[in-house]
KOLLUM-911348 format. One record per residue (C-alpha): residue number from 1; residue in one letter; chain; x, y, z. Coordinates in nm, 3 decimals. Layout:
PT  bamar  lumza  lumse        u        v        w
PT    NUM      a      A        X        Y        Z
...
This chain:
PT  bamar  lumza  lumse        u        v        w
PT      1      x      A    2.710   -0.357    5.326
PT      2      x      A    2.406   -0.094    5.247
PT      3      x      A    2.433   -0.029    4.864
PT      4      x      A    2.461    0.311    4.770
PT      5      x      A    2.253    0.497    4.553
PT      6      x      A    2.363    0.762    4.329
PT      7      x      A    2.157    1.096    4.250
PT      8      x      A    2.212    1.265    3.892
PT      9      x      A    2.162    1.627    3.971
PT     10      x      A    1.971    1.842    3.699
PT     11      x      A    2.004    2.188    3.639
PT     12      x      A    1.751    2.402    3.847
PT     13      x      A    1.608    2.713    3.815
PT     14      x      A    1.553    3.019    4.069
PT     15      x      A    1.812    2.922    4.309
PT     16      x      A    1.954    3.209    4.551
PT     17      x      A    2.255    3.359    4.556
PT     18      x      A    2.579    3.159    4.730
PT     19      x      A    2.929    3.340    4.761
PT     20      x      A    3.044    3.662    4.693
PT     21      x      A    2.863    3.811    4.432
PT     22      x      A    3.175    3.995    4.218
PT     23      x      A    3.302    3.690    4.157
PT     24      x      A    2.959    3.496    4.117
PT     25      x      A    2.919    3.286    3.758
PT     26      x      A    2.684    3.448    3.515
PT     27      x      A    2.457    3.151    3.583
PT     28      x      A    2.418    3.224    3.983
PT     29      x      A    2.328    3.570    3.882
PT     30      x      A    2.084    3.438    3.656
PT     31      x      A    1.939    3.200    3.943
PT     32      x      A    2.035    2.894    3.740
PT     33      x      A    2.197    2.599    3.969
PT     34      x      A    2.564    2.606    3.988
PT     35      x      A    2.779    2.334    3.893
PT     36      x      A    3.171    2.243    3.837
PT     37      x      A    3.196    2.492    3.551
PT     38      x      A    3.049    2.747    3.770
PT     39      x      A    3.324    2.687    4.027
PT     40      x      A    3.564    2.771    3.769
PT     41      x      A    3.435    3.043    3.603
PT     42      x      A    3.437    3.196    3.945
PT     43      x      A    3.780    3.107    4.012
PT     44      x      A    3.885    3.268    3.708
PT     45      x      A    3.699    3.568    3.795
PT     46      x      A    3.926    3.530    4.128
PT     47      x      A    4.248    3.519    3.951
PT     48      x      A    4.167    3.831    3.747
PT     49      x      A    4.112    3.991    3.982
PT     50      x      A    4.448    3.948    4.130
PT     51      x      A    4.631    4.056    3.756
PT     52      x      A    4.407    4.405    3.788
PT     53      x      A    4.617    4.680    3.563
PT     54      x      A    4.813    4.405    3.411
PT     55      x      A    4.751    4.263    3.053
PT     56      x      A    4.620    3.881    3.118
PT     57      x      A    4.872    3.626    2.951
PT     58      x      A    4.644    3.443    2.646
PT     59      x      A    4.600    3.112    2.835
PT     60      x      A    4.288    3.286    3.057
PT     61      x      A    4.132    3.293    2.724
PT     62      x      A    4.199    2.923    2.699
PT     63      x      A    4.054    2.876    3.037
PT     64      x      A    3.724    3.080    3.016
PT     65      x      A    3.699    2.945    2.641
PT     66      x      A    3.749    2.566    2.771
PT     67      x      A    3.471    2.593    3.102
PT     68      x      A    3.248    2.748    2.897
PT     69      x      A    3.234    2.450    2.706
PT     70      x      A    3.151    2.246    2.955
PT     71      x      A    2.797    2.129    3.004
PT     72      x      A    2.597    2.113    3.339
PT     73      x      A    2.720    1.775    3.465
PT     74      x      A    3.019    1.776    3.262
PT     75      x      A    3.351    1.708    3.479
PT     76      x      A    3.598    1.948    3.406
PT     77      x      A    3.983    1.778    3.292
PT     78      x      A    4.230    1.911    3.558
PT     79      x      A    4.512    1.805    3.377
PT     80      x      A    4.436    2.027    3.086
PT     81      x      A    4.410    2.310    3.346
PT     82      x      A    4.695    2.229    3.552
PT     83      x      A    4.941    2.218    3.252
PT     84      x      A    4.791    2.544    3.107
PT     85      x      A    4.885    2.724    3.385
PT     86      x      A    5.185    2.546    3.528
PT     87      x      A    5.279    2.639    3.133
PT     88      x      A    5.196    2.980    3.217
PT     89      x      A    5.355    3.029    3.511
PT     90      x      A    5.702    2.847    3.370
PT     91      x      A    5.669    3.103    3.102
PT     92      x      A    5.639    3.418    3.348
PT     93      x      A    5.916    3.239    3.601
PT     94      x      A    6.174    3.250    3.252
PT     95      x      A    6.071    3.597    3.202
PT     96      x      A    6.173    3.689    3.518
PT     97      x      A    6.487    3.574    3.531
PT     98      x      A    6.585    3.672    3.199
PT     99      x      A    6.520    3.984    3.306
PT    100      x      A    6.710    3.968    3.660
PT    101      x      A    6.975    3.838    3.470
PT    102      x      A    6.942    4.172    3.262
PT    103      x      A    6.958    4.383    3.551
PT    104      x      A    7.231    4.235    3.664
PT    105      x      A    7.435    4.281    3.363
PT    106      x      A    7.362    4.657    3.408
PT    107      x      A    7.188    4.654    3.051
PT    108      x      A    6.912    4.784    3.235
PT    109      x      A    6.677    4.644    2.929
PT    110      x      A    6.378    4.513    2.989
PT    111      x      A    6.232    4.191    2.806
């Protein structure tokens, strides 16, 4: 069996532009190498997108706080991000049906 060798990957300067460039990472723009916490931040730039003319719930603070935190060859924690948004979305799921069950009372009142 070959052995394999492993290549740390530093951060590098003047790189071009890769994806779409709305919802690029302020490091891409600046031509600085992109890394896992790039990938998020674009992500999150993603999922804004989709909420456009509604107010963001406070855990997209969390997330933009928490990968901009994160150093160049930092690995991110996925369970942190999974449970702040499965949190999230239990949260907006109970809101929902408090208010279908609203509705269906003929209360017509909004939570």
């Amino acid at each position: 069996m070959l052995p394999v060798l492993l290549t740390i990957q530093t951060r590098r300067e003047n790189k071009n532009l890769t994806g779409t460039a709305r919802y690029a990472s302020c490091n891409t723009h600046l031509g600085i190498e992109q890394s896992r916490r790039d990938d998020l931040e674009s992500l999150g730039y993603v999922l804004l997108y989709y909420l456009r003319g509604r107010t963001h719930p406070v855990e997209f603070a969390s997330y933009f706080h928490y990968y901009h935190s994160l150093t160049f060859d930092q690995r991110p924690d996925c369970g942190f991000l999974k449970r702040l948004f499965r949190d999230l979305f239990a949260r907006e799921e109970h809101v929902k049906e408090r208010n279908r069950a609203g509705d269906a009372a003929g209360s017509g009142v909004k939570i």
